[in-house]
N, C-alpha and C positions, 0 to 999 in steps of 0.2 A: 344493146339488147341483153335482159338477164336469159343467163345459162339454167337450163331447166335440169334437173337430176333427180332421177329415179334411183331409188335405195331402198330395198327391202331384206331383212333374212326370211326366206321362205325358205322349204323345200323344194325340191328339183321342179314341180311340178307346182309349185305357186301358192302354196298354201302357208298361211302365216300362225293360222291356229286350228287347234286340235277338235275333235265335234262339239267338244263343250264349249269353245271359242278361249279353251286356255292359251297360253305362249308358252308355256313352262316349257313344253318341249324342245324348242330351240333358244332358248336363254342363254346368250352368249357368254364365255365365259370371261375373264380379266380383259387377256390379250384382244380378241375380237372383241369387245363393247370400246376399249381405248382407239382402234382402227376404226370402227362403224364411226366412232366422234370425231375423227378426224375428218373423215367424209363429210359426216353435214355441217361442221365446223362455219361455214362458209353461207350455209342455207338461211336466211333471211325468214324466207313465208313457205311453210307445211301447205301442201294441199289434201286434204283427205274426204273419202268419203266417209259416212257416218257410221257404218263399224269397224271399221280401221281407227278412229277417231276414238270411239269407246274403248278400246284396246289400248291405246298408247296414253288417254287421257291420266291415268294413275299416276304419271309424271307428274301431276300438275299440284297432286296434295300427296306424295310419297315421303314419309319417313324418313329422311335421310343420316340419321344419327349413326346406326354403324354400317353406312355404306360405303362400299369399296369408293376409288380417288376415280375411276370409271364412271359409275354408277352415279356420285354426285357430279362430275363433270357431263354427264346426257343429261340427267335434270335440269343444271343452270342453260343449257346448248335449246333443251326445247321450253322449257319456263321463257327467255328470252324471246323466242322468233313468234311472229305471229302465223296463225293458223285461220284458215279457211277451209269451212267444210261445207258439201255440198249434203244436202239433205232438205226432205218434206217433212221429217218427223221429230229433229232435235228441237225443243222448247225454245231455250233461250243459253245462247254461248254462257261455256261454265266460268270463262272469264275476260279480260276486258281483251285480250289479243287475240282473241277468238272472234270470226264474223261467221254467219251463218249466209247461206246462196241457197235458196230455195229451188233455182231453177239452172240447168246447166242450158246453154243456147246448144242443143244439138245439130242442127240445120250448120251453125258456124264449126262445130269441131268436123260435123261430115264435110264439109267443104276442106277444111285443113287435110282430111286423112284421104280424101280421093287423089289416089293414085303417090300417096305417102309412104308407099315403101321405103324404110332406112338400109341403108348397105352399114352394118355392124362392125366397127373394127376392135377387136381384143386390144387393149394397149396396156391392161395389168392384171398380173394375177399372185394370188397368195395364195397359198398353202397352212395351215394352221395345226398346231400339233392335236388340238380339240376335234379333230375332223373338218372345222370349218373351211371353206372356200369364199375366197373374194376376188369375185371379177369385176374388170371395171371396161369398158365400152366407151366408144365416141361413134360420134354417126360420120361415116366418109364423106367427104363432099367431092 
């Protein structure tokens, strides 16, 4: 069975961009963007929803000429994995590892989460001179 993994830099409080829907504000710097890739090193297929998707899409035609050995190592990590995004409104995938799902089976996830409480266990944490924090989590069994 594949291993599911949640990974986001948000604020404390879940937020990934600013009112205008920038990122700039947590733009990770050297050390954290090399960590974040090693994390999804491993991730295969993205799932997103449709603006989370908008946000992270600029990977997909960035610039890379004088980008840091970070910066062009998350590019080739998500140009590679295929992406699924859930949406009624995106046209047509902006590329061919892109699939589009119009419809999420909710009735199937409410069955999954009834009575889905996870018991949380910490098993890593970083400190980062940038301020940043990386926790990492497993579900107890």
């Amino acid at each position: 069975m594949a291993r599911l993994t949640y990974s986001a830099i948000c604020s404390l409080d879940g937020y990934t961009v600013d009112e205008h829907g920038d990122f700039g504000w947590c733009a990770p710097d050297e050390e954290v963007h090399a960590a974040v890739n090693d994390v999804e090193r491993p991730i295969g297929t993205y799932l997103y929803g449709r603006r989370m998707y908008d946000v992270l899409r600029v990977w997909e035609t960035l610039d890379l000429t004088d980008a840091s050995p970070a910066t062009r190592d998350f590019a080739e990590l998500w140009r590679a994995a295929d992406k699924v995004v859930f949406s009624r409104t995106l046209e047509e995938p902006t590329t061919s590892r892109t699939r589009i799902e119009r419809e999420l089976d909710l009735d199937a996830v409410r069955g999954l989460a009834d009575g889905a409480r996870l018991d949380l266990e910490l098993v890593d944490q970083r400190r980062f001179d940038s301020g940043f924090v990386q926790l990492g989590y497993r579900a107890r069994r």
